[in-house]
C-alpha positions as CSV (number, residue, x, y, z in Angstrom):
1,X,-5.9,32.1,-8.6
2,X,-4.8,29.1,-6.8
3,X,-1.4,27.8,-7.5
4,X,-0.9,24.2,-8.7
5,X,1.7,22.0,-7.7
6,X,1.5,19.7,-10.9
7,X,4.5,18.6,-12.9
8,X,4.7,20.1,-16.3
9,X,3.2,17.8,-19.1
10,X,6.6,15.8,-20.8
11,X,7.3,14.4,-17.1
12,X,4.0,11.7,-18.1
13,X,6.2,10.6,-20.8
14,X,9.2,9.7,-18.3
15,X,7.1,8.5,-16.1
16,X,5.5,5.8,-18.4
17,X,8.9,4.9,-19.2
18,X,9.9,4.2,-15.5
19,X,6.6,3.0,-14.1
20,X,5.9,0.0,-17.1
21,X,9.0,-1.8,-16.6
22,X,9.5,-1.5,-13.4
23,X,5.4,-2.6,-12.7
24,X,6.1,-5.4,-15.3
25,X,9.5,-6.7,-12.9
26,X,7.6,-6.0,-9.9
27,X,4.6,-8.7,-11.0
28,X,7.5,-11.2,-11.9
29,X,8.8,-10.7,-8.9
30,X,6.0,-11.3,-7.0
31,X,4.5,-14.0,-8.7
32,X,7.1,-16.1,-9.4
33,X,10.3,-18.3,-8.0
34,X,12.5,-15.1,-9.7
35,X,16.4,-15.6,-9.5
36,X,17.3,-12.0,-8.6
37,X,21.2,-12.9,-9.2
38,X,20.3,-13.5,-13.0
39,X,19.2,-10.1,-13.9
40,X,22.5,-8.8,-12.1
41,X,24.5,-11.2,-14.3
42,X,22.6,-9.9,-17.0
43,X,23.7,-6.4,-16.6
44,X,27.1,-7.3,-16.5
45,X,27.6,-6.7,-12.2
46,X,29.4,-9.2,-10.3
47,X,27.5,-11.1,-7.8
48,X,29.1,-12.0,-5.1
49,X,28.2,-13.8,-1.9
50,X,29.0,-12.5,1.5
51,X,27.9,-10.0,4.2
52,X,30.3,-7.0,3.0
53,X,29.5,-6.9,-0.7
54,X,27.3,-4.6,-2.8
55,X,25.2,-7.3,-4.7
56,X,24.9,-10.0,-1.4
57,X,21.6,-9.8,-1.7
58,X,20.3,-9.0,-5.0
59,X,16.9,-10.2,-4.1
60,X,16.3,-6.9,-2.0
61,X,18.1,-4.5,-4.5
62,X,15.7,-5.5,-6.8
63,X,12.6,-5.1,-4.4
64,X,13.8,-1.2,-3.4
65,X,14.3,-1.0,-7.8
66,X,11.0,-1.9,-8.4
67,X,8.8,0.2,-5.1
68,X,11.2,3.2,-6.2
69,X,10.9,3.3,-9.6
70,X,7.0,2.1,-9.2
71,X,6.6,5.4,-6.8
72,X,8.8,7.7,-9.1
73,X,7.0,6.5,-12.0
74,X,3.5,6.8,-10.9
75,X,4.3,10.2,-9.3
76,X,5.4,11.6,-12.4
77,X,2.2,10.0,-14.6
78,X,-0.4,10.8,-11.9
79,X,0.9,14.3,-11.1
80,X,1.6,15.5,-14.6
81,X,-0.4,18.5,-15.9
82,X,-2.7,17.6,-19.0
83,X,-2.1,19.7,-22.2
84,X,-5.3,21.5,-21.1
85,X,-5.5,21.5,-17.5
86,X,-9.0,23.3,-16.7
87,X,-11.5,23.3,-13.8
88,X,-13.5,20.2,-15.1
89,X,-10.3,18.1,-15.3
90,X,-9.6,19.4,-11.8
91,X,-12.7,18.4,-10.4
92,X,-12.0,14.8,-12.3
93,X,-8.8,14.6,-10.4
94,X,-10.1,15.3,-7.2
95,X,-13.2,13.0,-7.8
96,X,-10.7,10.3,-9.1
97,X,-8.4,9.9,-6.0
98,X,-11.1,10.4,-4.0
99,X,-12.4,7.1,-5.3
100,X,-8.9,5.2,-5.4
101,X,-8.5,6.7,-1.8
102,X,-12.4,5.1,-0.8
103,X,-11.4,1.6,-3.0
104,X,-7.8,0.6,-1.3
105,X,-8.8,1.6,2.1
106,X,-12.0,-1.0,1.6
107,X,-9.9,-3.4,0.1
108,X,-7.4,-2.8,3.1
109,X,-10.2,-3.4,5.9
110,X,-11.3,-6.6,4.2
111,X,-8.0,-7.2,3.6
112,X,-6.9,-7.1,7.7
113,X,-10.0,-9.0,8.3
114,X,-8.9,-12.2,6.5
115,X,-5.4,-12.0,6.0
116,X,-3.1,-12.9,8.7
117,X,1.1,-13.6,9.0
118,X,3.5,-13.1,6.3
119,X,0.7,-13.1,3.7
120,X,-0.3,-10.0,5.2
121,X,3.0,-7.9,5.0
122,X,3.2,-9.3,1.0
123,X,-0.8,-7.5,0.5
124,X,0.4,-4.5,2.8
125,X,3.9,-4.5,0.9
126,X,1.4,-3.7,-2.4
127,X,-1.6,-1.6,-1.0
128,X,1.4,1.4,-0.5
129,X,1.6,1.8,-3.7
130,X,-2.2,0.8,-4.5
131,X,-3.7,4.3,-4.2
132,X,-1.1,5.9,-6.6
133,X,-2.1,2.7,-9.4
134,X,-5.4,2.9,-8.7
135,X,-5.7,6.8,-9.3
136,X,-3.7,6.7,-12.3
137,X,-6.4,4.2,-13.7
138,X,-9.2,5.8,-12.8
139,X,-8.3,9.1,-13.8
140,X,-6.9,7.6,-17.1
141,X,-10.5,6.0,-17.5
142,X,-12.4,8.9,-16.1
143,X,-10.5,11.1,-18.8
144,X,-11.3,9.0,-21.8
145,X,-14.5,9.3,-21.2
146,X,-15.4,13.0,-20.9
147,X,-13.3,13.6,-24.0
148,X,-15.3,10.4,-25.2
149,X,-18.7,12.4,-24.4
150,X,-17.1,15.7,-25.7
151,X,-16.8,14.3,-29.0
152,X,-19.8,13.7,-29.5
153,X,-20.8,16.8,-28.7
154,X,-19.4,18.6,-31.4
């Protein structure tokens, strides 16, 4: 039998815990004028201006805080066994990155097609962690509906 490499079921939980706040601050961060010094303050850390300090520039502690826990997060939900992890949920695993893997490398083609300067590192910043989003949908989709059909099966 073929040994799998999937995380044990309870690290979904953790992950849904790290990934949703830290997707949620990544949107703010992206789509708004976000004061990154606030959310220091907020947590009680100094912030302090100056090349030697560890908060000079909160607005990239905050960028690595939201692409690490985003990755960490989405790891953990995307590779996290299912309470009964058979062949046919397998075979939707496989069929489901497969399809995340055909849709962000077409969205990345059209994407270096009409998208030039610092607009393209901001859409290139996003499509790394694209493929781990977009599987974790797909598979969450593609899951609710065979145990959908299942259902009525029985």
């Amino acid at each position: 039998m073929l040994k799998s490499f999937l995380l044990p079921y309870g690290f979904r939980k953790i992950g849904w815990v790290i990934l949703i706040p830290t997707a949620l601050l990544g949107i703010v961060l992206l789509f708004s004028d976000f004061d990154a010094d606030a959310v220091f303050r907020f947590f009680g850390l100094s912030v302090r201006t100056g090349s030697g300090s560890f908060t000079s520039n909160a607005q990239h502690w905050l960028n690595n805080i939201v692409l690490i826990g985003i990755s960490i997060g989405g790891i953990f939900v995307a590779c996290s066994k299912e309470r009964i992890e058979d062949e046919m949920i397998a075979r939707i695993r496989l069929n489901s990155l497969l399809t995340a893997l055909y849709v962000n490398y077409a969205v990345l083609i059209v994407t270096a097609l009409l998208v030039y300067d610092l607009a393209f590192i901001t859409v290139m910043a996003c499509m790394i962690l694209g493929v781990l989003l977009l599987f974790i949908l797909i598979l969450r989709v593609a899951l609710w509906r065979f145990r959908k059909s299942t259902d009525h099966e029985e």
